[in-house]
C-alpha positions in Angstrom: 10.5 3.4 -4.2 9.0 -0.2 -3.3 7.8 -0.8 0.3 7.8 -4.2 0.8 5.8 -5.4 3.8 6.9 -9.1 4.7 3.2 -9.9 6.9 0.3 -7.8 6.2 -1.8 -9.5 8.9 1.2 -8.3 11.5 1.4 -5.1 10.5 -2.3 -4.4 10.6 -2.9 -6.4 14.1 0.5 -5.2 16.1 1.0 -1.6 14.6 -2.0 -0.1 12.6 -5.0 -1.2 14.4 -3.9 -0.2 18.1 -3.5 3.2 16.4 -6.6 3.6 14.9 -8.2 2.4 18.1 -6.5 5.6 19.5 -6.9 8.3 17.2 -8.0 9.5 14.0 -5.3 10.6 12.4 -1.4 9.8 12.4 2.1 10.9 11.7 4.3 7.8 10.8 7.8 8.0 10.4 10.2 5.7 9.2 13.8 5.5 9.6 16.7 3.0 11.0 14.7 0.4 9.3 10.9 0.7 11.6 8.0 2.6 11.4 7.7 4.4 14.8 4.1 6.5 15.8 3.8 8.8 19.1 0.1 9.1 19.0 -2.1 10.1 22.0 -6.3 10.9 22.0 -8.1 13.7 23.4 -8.2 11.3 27.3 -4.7 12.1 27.5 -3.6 8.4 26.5 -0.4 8.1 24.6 0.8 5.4 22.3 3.8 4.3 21.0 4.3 1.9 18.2 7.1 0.6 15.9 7.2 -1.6 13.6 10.5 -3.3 12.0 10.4 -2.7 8.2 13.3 -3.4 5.8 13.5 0.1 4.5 16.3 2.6 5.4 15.2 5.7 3.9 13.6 8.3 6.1 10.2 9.0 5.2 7.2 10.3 7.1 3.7 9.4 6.3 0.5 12.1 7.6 -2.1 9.2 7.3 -5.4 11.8 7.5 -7.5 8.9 8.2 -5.7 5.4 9.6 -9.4 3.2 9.8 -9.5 3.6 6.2 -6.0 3.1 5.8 -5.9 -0.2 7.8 -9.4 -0.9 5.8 -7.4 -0.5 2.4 -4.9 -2.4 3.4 -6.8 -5.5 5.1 -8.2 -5.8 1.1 -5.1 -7.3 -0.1 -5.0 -10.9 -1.0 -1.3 -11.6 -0.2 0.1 -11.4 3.3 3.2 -10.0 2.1 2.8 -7.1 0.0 4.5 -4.2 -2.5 3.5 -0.7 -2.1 4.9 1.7 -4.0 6.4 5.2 -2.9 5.8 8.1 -4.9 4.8 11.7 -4.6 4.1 11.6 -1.2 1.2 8.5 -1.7 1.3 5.3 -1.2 0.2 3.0 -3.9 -0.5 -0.8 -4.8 -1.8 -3.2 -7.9 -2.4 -6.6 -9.1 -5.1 -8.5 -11.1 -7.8 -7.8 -8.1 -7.2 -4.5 -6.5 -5.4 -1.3 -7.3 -5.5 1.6 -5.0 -3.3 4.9 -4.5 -3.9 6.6 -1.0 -2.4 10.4 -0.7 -1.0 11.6 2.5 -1.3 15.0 4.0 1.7 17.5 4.0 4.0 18.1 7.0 3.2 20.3 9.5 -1.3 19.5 9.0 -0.8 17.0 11.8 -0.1 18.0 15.5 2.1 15.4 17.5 2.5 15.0 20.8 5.1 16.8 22.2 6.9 13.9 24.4 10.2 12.5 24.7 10.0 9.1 23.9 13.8 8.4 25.7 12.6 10.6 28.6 9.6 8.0 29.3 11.4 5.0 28.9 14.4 6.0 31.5 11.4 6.5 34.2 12.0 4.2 36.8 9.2 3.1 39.1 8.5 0.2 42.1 5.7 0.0 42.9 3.7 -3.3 44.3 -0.2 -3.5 45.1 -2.4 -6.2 45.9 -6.3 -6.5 44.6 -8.2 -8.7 45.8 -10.0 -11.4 43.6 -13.4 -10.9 44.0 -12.7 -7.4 42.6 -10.9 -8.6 39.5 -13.8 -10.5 39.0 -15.7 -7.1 39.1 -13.4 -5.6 36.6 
């Protein structure tokens, strides 16, 4: 199966590279055409990313290490790119680079047990006022 990613440099800025300034390791899944990540870091901070894609199939990646993945990716020439899918790795090649990274199995990587729906329909209202000076500070 080909993954085609229409903007590399999106993809890396807007999806991968707030997760691996998160955490260490990810579980990606895709389906209804986006990537979507529930990630959170031993502080208690939680993330959650998606990504449209034009790929209905439902797969899920276990990236064991995502700076090296984003690393691996960043190498490509092209902005928009063809990986292929196949036996659960991701792989890629043309005249300058070739590379195959593996994924993990299901199950090796814990996810945070949230409810994405259950966070979004929190309501809140509440208004504060800082003070210059201490944005300043900040």
């Amino acid at each position: 199966m080909v993954i085609t990613i229409e903007d590399k440099n999106q993809l890396i800025a807007k999806f991968i590279k707030p997760l691996s300034s998160l955490t260490e390791s990810v579980v990606v899944k895709c389906n209804d055409n986006r990537l979507t990540c529930l990630a959170n870091n031993e502080l208690g901070v939680i993330l959650y990313a998606t990504y449209k894609i034009n790929l209905e199939d439902n797969i899920q990646f276990n990236i064991p290490d995502i700076k090296r993945f984003e690393k691996i990716i960043s190498y490509i020439n092209t902005n928009k790119i063809d990986l292929t899918y196949k036996s659960n790795a991701l792989s890629y090649k043309d005249s300058n680079i070739r590379f195959k990274y593996h994924f993990l199995e299901d199950g090796l990587i814990q996810t945070p047990r949230l409810s994405v729906e259950k966070i979004a329909s929190l309501t809140s209202n509440i208004d504060f006022t800082i003070d210059y000076a201490k944005i300043i500070e900040l």
